[in-house]
GUDOGU-356748 format. One record per residue (C-alpha): x, y, z; residue number from 1. Coordinates in Angstrom, 1 decimal. Layout:
BEGIN
[r [X; Y; Z]; NUM] ...
END
This chain:
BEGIN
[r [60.6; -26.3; -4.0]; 1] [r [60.3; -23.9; -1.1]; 2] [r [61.9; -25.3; 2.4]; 3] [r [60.8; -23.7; 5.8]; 4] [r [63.8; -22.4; 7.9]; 5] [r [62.0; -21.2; 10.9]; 6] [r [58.7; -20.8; 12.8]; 7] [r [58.5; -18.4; 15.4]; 8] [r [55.4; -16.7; 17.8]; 9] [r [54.6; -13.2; 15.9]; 10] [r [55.6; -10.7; 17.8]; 11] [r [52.5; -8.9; 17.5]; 12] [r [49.9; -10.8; 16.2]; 13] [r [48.0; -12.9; 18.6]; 14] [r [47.6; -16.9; 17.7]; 15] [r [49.6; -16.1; 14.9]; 16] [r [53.1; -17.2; 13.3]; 17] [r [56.1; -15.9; 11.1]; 18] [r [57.1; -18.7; 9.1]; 19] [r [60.8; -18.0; 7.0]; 20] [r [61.3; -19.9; 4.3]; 21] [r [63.9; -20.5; 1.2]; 22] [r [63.3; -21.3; -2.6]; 23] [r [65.5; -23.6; -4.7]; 24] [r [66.9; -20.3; -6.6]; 25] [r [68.1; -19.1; -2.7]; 26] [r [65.2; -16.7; -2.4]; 27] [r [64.3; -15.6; 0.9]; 28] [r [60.8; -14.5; 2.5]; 29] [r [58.6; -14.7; 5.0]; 30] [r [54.5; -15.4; 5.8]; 31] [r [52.5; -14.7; 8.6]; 32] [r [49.5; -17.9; 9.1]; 33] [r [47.5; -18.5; 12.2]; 34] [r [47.7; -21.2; 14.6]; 35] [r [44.8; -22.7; 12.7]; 36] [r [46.3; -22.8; 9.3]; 37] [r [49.5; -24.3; 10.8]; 38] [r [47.8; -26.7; 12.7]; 39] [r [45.7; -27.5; 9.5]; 40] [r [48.9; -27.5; 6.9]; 41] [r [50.9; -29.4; 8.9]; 42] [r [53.7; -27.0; 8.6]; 43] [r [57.1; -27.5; 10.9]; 44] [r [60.8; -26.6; 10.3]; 45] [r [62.6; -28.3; 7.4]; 46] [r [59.3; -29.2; 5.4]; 47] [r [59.6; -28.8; 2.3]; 48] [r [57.1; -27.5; -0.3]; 49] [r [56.3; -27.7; -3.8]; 50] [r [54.8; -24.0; -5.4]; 51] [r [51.6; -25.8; -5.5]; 52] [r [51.3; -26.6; -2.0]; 53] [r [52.6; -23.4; -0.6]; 54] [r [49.9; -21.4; -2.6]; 55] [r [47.4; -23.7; -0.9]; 56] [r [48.8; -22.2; 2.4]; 57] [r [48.3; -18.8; 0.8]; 58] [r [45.1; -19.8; 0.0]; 59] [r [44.0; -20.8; 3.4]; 60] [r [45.4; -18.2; 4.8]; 61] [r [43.2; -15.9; 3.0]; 62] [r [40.2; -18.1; 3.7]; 63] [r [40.4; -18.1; 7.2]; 64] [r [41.3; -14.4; 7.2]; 65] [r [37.8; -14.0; 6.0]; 66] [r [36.3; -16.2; 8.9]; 67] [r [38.0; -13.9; 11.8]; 68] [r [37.2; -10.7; 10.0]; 69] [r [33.9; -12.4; 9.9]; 70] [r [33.7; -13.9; 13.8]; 71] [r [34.5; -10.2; 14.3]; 72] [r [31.7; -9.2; 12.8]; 73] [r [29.4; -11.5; 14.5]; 74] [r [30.7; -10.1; 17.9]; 75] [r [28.8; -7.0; 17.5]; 76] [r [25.1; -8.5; 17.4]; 77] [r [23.6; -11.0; 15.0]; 78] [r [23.7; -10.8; 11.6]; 79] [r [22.4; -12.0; 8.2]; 80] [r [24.0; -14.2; 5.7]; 81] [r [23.4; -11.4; 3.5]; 82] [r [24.9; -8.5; 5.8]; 83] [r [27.9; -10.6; 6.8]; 84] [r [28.9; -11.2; 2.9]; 85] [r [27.8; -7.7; 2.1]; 86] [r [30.6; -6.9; 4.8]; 87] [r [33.5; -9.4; 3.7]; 88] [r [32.5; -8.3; 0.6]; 89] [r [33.3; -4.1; 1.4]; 90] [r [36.3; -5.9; 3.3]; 91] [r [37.8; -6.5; 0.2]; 92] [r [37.6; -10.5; 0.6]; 93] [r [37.2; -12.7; -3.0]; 94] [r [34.1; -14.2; -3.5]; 95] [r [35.6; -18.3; -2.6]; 96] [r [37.3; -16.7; 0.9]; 97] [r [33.8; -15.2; 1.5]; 98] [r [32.1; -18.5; 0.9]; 99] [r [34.8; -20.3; 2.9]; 100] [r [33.3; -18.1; 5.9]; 101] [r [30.0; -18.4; 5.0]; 102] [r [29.8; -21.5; 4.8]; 103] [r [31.8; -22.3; 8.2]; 104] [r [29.9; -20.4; 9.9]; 105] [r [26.8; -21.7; 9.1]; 106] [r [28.2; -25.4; 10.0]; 107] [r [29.3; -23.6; 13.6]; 108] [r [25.6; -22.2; 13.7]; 109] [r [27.3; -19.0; 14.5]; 110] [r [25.1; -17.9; 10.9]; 111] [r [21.2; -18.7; 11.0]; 112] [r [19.0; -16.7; 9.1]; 113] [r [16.1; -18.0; 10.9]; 114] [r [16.8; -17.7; 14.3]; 115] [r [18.2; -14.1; 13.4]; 116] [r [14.2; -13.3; 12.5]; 117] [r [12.5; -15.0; 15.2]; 118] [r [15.1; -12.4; 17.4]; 119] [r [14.4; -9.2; 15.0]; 120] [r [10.4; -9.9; 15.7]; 121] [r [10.9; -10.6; 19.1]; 122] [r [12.9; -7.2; 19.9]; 123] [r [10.2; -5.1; 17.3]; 124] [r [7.2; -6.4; 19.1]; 125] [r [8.5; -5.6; 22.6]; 126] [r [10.0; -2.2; 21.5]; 127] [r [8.0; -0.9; 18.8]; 128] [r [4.4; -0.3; 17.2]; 129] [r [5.3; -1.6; 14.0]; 130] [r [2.8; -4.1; 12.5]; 131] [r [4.0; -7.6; 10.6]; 132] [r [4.0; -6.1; 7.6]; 133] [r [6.3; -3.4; 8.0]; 134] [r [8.8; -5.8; 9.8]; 135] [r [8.9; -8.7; 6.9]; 136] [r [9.6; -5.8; 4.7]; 137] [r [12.8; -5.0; 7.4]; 138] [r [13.6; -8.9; 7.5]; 139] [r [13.8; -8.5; 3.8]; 140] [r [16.1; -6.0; 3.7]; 141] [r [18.0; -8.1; 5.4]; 142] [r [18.4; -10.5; 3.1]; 143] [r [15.8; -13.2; 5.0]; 144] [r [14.2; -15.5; 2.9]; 145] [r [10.2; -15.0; 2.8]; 146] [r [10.1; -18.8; 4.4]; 147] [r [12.3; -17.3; 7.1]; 148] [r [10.3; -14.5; 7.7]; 149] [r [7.0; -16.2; 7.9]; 150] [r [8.0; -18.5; 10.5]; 151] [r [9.4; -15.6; 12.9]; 152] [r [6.4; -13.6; 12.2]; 153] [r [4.3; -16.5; 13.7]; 154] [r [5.1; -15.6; 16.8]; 155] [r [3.2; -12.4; 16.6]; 156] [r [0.1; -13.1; 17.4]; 157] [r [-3.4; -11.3; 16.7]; 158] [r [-3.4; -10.3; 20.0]; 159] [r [0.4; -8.7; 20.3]; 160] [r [-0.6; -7.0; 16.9]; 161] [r [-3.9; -5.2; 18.6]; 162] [r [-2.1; -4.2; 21.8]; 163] [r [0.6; -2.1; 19.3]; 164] [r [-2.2; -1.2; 16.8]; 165] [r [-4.0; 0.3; 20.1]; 166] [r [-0.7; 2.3; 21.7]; 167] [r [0.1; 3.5; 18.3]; 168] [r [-3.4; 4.5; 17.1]; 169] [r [-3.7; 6.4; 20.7]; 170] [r [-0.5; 8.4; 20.0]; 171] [r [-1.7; 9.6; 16.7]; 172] [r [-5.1; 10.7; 18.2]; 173] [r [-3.7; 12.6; 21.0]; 174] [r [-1.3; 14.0; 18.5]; 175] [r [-4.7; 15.7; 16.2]; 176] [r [-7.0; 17.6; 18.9]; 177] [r [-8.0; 19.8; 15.9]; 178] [r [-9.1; 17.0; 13.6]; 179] [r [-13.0; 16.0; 12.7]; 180] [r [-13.4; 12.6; 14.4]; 181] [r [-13.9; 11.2; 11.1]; 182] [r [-11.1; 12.7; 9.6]; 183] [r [-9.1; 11.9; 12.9]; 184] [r [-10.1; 8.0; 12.1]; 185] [r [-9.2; 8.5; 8.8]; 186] [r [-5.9; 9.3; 9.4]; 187] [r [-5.1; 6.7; 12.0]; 188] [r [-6.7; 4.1; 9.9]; 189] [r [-4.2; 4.8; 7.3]; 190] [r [-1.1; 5.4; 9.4]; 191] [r [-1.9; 1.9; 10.8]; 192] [r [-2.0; 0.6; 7.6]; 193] [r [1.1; 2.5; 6.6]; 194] [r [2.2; 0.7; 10.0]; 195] [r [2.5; -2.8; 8.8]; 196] [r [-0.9; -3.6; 10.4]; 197] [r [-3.4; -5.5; 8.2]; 198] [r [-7.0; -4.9; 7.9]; 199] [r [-8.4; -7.6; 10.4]; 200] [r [-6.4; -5.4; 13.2]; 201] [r [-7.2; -2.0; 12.0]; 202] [r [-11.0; -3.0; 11.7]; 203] [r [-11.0; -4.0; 15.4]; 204] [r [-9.2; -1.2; 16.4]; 205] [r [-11.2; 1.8; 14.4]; 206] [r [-14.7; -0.8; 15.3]; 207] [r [-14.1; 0.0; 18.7]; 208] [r [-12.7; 3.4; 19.1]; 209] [r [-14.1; 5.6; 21.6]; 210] [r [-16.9; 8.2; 20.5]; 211] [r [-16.1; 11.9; 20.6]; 212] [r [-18.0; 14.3; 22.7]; 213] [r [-20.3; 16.7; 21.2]; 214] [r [-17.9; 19.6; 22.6]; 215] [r [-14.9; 18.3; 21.7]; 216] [r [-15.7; 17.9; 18.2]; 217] [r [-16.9; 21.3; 18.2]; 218] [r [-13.6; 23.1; 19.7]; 219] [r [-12.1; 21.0; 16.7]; 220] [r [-14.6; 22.8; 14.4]; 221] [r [-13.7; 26.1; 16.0]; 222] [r [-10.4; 25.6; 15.3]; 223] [r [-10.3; 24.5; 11.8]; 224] [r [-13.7; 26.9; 10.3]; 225] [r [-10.9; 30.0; 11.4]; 226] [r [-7.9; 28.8; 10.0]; 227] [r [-10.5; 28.8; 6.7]; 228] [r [-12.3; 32.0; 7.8]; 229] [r [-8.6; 33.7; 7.4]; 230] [r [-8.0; 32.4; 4.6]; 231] [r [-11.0; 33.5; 2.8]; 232] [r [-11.3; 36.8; 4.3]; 233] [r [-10.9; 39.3; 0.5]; 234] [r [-14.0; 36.7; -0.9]; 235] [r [-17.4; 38.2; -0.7]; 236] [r [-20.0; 37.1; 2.0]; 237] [r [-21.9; 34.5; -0.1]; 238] [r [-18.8; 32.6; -1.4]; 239] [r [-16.8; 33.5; 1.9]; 240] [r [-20.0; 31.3; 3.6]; 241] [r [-19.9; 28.3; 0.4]; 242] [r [-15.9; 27.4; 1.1]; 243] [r [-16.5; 27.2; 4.9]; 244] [r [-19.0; 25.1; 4.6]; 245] [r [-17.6; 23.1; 1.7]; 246] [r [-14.5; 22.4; 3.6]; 247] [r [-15.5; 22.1; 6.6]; 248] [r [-18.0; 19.1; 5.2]; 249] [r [-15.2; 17.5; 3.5]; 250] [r [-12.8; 17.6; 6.7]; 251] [r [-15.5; 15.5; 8.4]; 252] [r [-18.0; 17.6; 10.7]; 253] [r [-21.6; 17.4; 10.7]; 254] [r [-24.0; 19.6; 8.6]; 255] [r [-25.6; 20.3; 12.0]; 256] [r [-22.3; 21.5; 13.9]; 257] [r [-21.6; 23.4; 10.6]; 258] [r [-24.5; 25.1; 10.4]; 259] [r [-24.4; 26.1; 14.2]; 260] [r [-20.8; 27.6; 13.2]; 261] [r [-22.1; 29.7; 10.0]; 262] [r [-24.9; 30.6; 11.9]; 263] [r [-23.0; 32.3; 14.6]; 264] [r [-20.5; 33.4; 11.9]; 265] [r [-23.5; 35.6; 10.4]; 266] [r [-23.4; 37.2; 13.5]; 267] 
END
């Protein structure tokens, strides 16, 4: 039997107690247990234990150590089930004090997986170009159930996706002056892709995207033909003339704007 001799405020710990206690063999020692936990146990001065009962107050002890470190957690930001036992987990806690806190805090709703995603594609929609794609594969990361995610992605509509699509796809183009316009669209059909967007949106996007003037296009030209030019200088004149060409035609410009290039080039 173990007897409690004496409860007392902790001295340090807030909402927490020092419970002293004596064994039948006249062993002394000593516990700390939060309010909850005493509150829960029952425990006073001059109750008496059995071993079994006092390791339940070990036990819950540990469980609801768990929860705070957990509630602690939480305070940050939301969370996943997944990140918060990932986190109890590199805390050191067992596996049935972690599901203690899980399982708490989903009763509390202080833990919902669903509402966390409807958040997550709320904030990536407002602050970000990434398309549905890209942030499902984020949710599942997360830990987010693919039920989970596709009701949070829901809420971004076709609409929300073209208006990102658009203000990333514009970035990209005004970050490639010296592309071909069709190897300028290449690329941003791909990054948009790469983006998370799915066809539908990139086929609106690249369907309508504004046509490149004539001198544009050829200032890109310019550019590329004598990055090439110097790289091909120790070749003789005929082949020096067939890789211009050549790559210039597969980097996306006209035979006509290429032939008005070599044709000065001759010159």
């Amino acid at each position: 039997m173990i007897k409690i001799q004496k409860i007392s405020v902790h001295a340090k710990k807030k909402h927490y107690y020092s419970i002293s206690f004596e064994a039948d063999d006249g062993t002394t020692g000593s516990a700390d247990v939060h309010e909850d936990v005493l509150v829960a146990m029952g425990l006073r001065k001059g109750l008496e234990l059995e071993d079994e009962a006092f390791q339940q107050i070990v036990a819950a002890e540990k469980r609801h150590e768990a929860y705070r470190a957990a509630l602690r957690y939480l305070g940050v930001r939301m969370r996943t089930v997944a990140e918060t036992e990932s986190y109890l987990r590199q805390k050191g806690y067992q596996p049935p004090d972690i599901r203690y806190a899980i399982e708490r805090l989903l009763e509390e709703k202080l833990l919902d997986d669903r509402a966390f995603a409807q958040m997550f594609v709320r904030s990536r929609m407002r602050t970000t170009t990434k398309g549905p794609a890209l942030i499902s594969r984020e949710l599942e990361q997360k830990g987010i159930s693919r039920s989970d995610r596709e009701a949070a992605l829901a809420e971004y509509t076709f609409e929300a996706q073209l208006e990102n699509a658009r203000k990333f796809a514009e970035k990209k183009r005004a970050a490639s002056p010296r592309l071909s316009a069709a190897e300028e669209k290449r690329r941003i059909a791909v990054a948009l892709a790469q983006r998370g967007f799915d066809r539908d949106v990139i086929s609106d996007v690249m369907g309508n995207w504004p046509e490149r003037d004539e001198e544009t296009e050829w200032q890109a030209l310019i550019a590329q033909a004598g990055k090439i030019a110097a790289k091909t200088r120790e070749a003789d004149e005929r082949k020096r003339r067939y890789k211009i060409k050549a790559q210039l035609y597969r980097k996306g410009f006209s035979p006509d704007l290429i032939e008005r290039y070599l044709n000065g080039f001759e010159e």
